[in-house]
C-alpha positions in Angstrom: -5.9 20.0 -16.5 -4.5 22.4 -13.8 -1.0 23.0 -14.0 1.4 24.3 -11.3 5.3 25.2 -12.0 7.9 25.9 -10.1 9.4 29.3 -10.0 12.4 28.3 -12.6 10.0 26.7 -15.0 7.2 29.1 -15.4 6.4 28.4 -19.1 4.2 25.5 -20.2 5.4 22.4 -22.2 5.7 22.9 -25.9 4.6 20.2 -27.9 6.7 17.3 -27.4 9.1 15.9 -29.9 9.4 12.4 -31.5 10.2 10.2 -28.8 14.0 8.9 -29.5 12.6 5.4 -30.4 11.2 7.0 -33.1 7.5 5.6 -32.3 4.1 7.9 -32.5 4.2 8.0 -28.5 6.9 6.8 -25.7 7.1 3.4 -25.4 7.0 2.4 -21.4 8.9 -0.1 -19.3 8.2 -1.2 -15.9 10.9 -2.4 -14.4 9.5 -4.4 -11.2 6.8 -6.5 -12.0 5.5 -6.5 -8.1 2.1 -5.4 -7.0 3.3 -1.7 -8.3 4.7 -2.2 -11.6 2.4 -5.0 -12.8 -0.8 -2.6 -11.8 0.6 0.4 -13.8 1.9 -1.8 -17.0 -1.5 -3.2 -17.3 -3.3 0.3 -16.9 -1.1 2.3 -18.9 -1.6 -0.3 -21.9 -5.1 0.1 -21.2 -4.2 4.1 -22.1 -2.8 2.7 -25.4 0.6 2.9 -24.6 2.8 0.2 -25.7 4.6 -1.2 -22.5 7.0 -3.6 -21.7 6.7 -5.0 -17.9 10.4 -6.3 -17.0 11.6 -8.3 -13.6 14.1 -11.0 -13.1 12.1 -13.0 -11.5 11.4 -16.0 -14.2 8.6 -17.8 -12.7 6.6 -14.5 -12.3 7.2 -13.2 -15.7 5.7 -16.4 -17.4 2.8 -16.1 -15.5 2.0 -12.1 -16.4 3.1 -13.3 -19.8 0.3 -16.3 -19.4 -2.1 -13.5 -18.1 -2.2 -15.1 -14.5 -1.9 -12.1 -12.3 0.2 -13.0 -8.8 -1.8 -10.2 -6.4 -5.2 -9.9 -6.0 -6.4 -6.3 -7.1 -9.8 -5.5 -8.0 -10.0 -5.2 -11.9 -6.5 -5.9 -12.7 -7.4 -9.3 -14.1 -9.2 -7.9 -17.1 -7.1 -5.4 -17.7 -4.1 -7.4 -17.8 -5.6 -10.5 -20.1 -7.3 -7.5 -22.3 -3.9 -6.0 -23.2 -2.0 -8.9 -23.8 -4.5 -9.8 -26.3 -4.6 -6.3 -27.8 -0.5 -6.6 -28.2 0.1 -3.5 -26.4 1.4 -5.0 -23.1 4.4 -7.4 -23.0 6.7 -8.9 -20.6 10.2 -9.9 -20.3 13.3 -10.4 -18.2 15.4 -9.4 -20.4 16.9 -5.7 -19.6 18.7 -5.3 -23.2 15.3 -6.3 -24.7 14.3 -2.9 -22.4 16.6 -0.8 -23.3 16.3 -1.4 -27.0 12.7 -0.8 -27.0 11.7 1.6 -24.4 11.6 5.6 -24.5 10.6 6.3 -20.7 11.6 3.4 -17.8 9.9 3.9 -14.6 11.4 2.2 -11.4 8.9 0.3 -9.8 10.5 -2.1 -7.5 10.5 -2.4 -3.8 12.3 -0.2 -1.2 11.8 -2.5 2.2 13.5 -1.4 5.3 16.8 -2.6 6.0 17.8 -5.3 8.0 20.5 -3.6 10.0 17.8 -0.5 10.4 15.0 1.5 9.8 16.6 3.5 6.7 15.2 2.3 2.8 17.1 -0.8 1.3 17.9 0.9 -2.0 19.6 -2.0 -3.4 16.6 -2.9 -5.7 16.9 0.6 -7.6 20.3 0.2 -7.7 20.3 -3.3 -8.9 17.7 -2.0 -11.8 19.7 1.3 -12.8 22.9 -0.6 -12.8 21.7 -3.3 -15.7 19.7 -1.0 -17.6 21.9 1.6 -18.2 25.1 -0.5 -20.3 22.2 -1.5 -22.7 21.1 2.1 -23.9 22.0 3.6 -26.8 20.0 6.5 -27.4 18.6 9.1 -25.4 16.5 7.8 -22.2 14.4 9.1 -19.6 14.6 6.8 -16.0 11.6 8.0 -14.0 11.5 6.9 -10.4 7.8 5.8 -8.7 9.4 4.0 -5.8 9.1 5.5 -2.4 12.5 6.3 -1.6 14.3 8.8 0.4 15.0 12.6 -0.5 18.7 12.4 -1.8 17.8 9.2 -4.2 17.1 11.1 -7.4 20.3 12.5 -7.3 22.3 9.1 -7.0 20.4 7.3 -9.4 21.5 10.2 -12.0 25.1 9.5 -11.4 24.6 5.7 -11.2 22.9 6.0 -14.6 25.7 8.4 -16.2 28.4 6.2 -14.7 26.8 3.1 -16.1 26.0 4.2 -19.5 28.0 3.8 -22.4 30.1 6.9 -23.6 27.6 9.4 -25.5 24.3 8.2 -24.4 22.0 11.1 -22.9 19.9 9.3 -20.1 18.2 11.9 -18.1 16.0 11.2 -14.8 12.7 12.1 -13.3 10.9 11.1 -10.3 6.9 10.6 -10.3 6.1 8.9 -7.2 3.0 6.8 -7.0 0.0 7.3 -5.1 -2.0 3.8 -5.4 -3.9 2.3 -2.6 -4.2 -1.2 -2.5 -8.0 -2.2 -3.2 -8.0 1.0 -5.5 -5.2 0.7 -7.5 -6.5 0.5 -11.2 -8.9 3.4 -10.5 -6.1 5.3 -8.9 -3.7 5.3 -12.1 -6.3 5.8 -14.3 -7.6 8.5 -12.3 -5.3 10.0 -10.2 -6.0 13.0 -7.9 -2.7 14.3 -8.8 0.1 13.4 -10.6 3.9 15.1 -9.5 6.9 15.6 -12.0 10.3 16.1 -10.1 12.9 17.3 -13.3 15.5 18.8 -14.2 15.1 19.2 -17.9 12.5 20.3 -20.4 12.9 17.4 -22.5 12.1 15.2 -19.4 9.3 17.6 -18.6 7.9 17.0 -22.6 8.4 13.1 -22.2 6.7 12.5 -18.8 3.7 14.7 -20.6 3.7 12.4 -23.5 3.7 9.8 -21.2 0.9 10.6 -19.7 -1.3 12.5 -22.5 -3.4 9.7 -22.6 -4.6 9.7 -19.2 -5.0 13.3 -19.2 -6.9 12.9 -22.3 -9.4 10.3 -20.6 -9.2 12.9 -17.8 -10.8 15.6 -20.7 -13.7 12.7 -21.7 -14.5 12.5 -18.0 -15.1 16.5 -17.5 -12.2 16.0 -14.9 -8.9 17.7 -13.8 -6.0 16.2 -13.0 -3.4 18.6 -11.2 0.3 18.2 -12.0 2.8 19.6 -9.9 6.2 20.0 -11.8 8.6 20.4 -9.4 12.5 19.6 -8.0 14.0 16.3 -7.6 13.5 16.6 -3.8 9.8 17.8 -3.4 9.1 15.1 -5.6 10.4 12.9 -3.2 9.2 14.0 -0.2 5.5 14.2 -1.5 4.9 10.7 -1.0 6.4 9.9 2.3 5.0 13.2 3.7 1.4 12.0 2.8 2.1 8.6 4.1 3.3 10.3 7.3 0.5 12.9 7.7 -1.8 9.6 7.1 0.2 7.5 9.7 0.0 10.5 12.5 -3.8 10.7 11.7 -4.7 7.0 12.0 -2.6 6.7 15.1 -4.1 9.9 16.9 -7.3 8.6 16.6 -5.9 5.0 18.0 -4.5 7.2 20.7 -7.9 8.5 21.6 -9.4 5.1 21.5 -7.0 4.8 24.5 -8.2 7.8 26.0 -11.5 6.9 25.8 -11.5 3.5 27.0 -9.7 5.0 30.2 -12.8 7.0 30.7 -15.6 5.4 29.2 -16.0 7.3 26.5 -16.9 5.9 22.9 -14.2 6.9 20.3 -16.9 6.0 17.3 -18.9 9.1 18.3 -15.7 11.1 19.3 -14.6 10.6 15.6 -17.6 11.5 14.4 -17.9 14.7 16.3 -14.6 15.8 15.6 -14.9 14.7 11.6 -17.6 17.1 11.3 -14.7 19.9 11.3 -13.7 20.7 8.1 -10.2 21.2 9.5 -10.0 17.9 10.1 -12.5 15.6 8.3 -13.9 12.6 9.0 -11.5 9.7 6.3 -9.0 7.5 8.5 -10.9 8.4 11.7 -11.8 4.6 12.5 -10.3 3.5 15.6 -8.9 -0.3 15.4 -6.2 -2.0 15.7 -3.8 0.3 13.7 -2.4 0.5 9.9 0.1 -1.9 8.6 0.9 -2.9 4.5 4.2 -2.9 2.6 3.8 1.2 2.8 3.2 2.9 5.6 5.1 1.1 8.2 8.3 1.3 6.4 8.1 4.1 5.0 7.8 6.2 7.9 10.7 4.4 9.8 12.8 5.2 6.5 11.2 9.3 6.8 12.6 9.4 10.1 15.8 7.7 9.1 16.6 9.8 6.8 15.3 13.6 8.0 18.1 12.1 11.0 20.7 12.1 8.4 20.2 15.1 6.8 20.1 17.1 10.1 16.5 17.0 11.0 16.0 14.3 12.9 14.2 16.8 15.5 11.2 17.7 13.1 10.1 14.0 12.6 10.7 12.6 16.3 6.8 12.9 16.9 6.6 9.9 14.1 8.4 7.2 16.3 5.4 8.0 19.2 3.1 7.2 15.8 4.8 4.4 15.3 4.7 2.9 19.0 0.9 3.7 19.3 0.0 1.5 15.7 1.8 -1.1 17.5 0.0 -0.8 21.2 -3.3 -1.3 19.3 -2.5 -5.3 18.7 -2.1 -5.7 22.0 -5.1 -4.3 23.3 -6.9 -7.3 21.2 -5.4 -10.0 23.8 -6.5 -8.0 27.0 -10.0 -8.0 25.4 -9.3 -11.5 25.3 -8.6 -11.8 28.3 -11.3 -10.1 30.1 -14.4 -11.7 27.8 -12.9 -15.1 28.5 -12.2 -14.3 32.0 -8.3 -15.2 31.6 -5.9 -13.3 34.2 -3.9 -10.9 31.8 0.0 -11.5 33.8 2.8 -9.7 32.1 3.2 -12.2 30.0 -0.2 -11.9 28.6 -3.3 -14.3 28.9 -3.1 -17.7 28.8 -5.4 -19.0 26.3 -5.3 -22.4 26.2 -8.0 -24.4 25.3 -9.8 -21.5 23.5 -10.8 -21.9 20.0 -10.5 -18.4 18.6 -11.7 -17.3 15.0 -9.9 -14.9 13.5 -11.6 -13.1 10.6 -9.2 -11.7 8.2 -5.6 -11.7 7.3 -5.1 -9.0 4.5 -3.8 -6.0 6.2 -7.0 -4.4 4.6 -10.1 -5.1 2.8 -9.8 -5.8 -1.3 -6.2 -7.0 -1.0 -4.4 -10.2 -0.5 -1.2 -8.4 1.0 -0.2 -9.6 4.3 3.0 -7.4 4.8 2.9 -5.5 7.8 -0.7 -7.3 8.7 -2.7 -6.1 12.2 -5.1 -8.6 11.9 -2.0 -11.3 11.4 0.1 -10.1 14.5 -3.0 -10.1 16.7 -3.4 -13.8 15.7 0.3 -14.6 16.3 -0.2 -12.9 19.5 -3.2 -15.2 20.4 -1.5 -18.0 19.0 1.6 -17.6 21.1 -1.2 -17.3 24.1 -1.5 -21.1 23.4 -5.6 -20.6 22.0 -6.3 -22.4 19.2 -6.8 -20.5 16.2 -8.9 -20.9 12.6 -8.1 -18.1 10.4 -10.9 -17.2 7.2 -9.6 -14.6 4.8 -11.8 -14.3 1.5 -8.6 -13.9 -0.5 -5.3 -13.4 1.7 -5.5 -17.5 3.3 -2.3 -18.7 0.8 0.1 -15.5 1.6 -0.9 -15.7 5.5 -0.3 -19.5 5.5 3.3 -18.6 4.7 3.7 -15.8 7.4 1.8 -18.5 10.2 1.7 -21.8 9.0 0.6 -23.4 12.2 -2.4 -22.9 13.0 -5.7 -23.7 11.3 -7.0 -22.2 7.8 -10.5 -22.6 6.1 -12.5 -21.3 3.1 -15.4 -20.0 4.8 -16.8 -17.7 7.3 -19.2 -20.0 8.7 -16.5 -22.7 9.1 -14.4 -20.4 11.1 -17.4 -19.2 13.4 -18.6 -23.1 14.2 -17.5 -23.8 17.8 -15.5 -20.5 17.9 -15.1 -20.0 22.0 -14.4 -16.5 20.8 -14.7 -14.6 17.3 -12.1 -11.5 16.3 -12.9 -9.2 13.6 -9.9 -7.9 12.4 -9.8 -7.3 8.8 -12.8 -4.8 7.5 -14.2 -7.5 4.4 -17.4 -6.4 3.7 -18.5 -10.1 3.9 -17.8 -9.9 7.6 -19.6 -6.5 7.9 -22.7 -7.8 6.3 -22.1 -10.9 8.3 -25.4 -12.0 10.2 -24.9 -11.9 14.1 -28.0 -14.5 14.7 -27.0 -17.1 11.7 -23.2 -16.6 13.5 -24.7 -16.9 17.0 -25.8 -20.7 15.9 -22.7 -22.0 15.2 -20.0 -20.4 17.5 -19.8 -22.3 21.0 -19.9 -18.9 23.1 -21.4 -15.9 21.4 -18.4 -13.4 22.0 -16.4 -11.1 19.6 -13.8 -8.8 19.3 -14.1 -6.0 16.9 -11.1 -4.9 15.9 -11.9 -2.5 12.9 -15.0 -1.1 14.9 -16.9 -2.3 11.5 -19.6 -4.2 12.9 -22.7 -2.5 13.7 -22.8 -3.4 17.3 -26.1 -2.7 18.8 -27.7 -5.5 16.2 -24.9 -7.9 17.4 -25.6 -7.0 21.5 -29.2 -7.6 20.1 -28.4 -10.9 18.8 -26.8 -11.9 22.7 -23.4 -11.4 21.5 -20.7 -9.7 24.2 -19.4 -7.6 22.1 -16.5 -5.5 22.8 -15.1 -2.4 20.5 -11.5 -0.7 20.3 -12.1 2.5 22.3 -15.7 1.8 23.2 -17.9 1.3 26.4 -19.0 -2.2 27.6 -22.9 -2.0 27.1 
């Protein structure tokens, strides 16, 4: 395990006392039972931790507590059926039932953008903190994971102290997550690094009980797991620093796309070239039609938001031209439209009637069934709203999507979607659609035409199969 300390705390953990519950190691509580704190409830049981997953929300609670799992996530289902039946993993709505049995409570819940605006909605973590607190009785550690904005920490601490009863220590830390959705049990389990934002050794000692067991498994594995031990405010920056860093990547490779279809250039190969630098590398160099999820969208509006608060609006301006080019990339879809259906593209956008288009996907990425935020779902609004009629196939995403678009078509299979398809658009990644065969497709769509939104599709065996393909930032061939 590599360790790294801040200046003020260059001494490594002691061993760590009995946790205030009194039990061999911390007990955990989740509070937020969402895609976030159900995924690391179930994982951290799997670590042999006992955990307690808590969320107001009755309906979901019996279900977790049923071992139905509400998201799909690759591997999460065994996991959280294996621990309920070991005993180790619970769940409950009750906060006193929390307090009384938990050492170390991590926030989990959401942060969405405000209504009013692009700064966090914090009223979840205030709504958490707030009920917690008057149930403790002994000494506490909250630990933030949320994505939040630098300052939050700090609040939360006097939130806590003012809700607390007279006499109880309850001390704060924040540990923001790094999951990816599609990932996300391999990504607790296994994390690339783990960060510590503290103020106190004893917080230090408990979030390192809290996570022995992971670094242990880390030991097994012959791998390291760096921890950063840090401020309150690093801490929170980490997270939506990668996700902007990410965000500015995936967008300046959108913006060549532009570039290169301007000038007839093929932004595949560009990538490629330019991935080849080690400077730069070659991840989240795949032009398409830009990033979405409950993540990075918000969370760089909130970035920007905030940095404009605290005087430094200046630094982060280049993130609202990030921002506009993700959202340029879903319209480019309808002028491809257009032009392969031979549509005049006003300033309204095509008119599409009497097109049947099939849309393949619906997650905002592969492995998920998250539609917040979705590409692939705006470009199908978009196409809807261009009067075509439209079939949507998504191998898992089809009941979350039908609630963001209920009016237009849904079916279970890809080669229902394709049959009499006037037009076919890619734009979810599946691998089922990657591995999809152009001449088995070619017999059942009407016009052999598609869109490929993800460039995912190897596209010479499709131009090979008579399709008229067209890419995001490639050549017409």
């Amino acid at each position: 395990m590599t360790v790294q300390y801040p200046s003020t705390s260059p001494v490594q953990p002691q061993a760590t006392s009995t946790p205030p519950s009194g039990a061999p190691k911390p007990r955990l509580t989740f509070l937020g039972c969402g895609y976030l704190g159900s995924t690391y409830a179930a994982c951290f049981a799997e670590l042999g931790y006992e955990v307690l997953g808590v969320d107001i929300d009755e309906a979901k609670i019996a279900k977790l507590s049923a071992g139905e799992n509400p998201i799909h996530e690759p591997g999460l289902d065994e996991l959280l059926k294996h621990n309920l039946e070991s005993g180790r993993l619970k769940f409950t709505t009750s906060y006193a039932q929390a307090a009384e049995f938990g050492d170390v409570h991590f926030i989990c819940v959401d942060t969405p953008q405000r209504a009013d605006g692009e700064a966090a909605d914090l009223s979840y973590v205030e709504s958490v903190v707030t009920t917690l607190a008057p149930h403790l009785t002994r000494r506490t550690l909250i630990v933030g994971k949320s994505t939040v904005p630098v300052g939050t920490a700090n609040w939360v601490e006097e939130l806590a102290c003012k809700h607390a009863p007279d006499g109880v220590d309850v001390q704060i830390a924040w540990s923001p997550e790094f999951l990816r959705e599609g990932f996300a049990c391999e990504d607790v389990l296994r994390p690339n690094r783990v960060v510590f934002g503290v103020k106190s050794d004893w917080a230090r000692q408990m979030l390192y009980a809290a996570h022995k067991a992971l670094f242990e498994l880390a030991a097994t594995e012959d791998r390291e797991v760096p921890v950063v031990v840090t401020d309150y405010a690093t801490a929170e920056l980490v997270k939506v620093a990668a996700n902007a860093f990410l965000a500015t990547k995936i967008s300046f490779i959108n913006a060549m796309a532009e570039v290169c279809e301007a000038a007839g250039a093929d932004v595949t190969l560009l990538a490629k070239s330019i991935g080849y630098d080690s400077r730069i590398g070659n991840k989240f160099l795949r032009a398409g039609i830009g990033f979405g999820g409950g993540c990075l969208p918000k969370d760089i509006r909130a970035f920007q938001a905030r940095a404009q608060e605290i005087g430094a609006g200046e630094a982060l301006r280049f993130l609202h031209e990030v921002d506009l080019v993700n959202q340029r990339r879903r319209n480019r879809v309808l002028a491809l439209a257009a032009d392969l259906l031979d549509r005049p593209l006003g300033p309204a956008g095509p008119d599409l009637a009497g097109v049947r288009i099939a849309v393949l996907g619906a997650a905002f990425k592969p492995n998920t069934d998250d539609v917040r935020n979705s590409p692939g779902l705006a470009v199908a609004k978009a196409l809807a709203k261009a009067n075509a009629d439209i079939v949507i196939y998504d191998p898992e995403a089809t009941k979350n999507a039908r609630r963001e678009l209920p009016d237009v078509e849904y079916v279970t299979s890809l080669t229902e979607a394709v049959t009499g398809a006037d037009l076919t658009c890619v734009v979810t990644a599946w691998d089922e659609f990657r591995r999809a065969d152009p001449h088995a497709i070619g017999e059942l769509a009407s016009a052999r035409r598609i869109i490929d939104g993800m460039n995912c599709l190897d596209h010479a065996s499709w131009i090979a199969a008579g399709w008229d393909y067209r890419g995001m930032g490639r050549p017409i061939l």
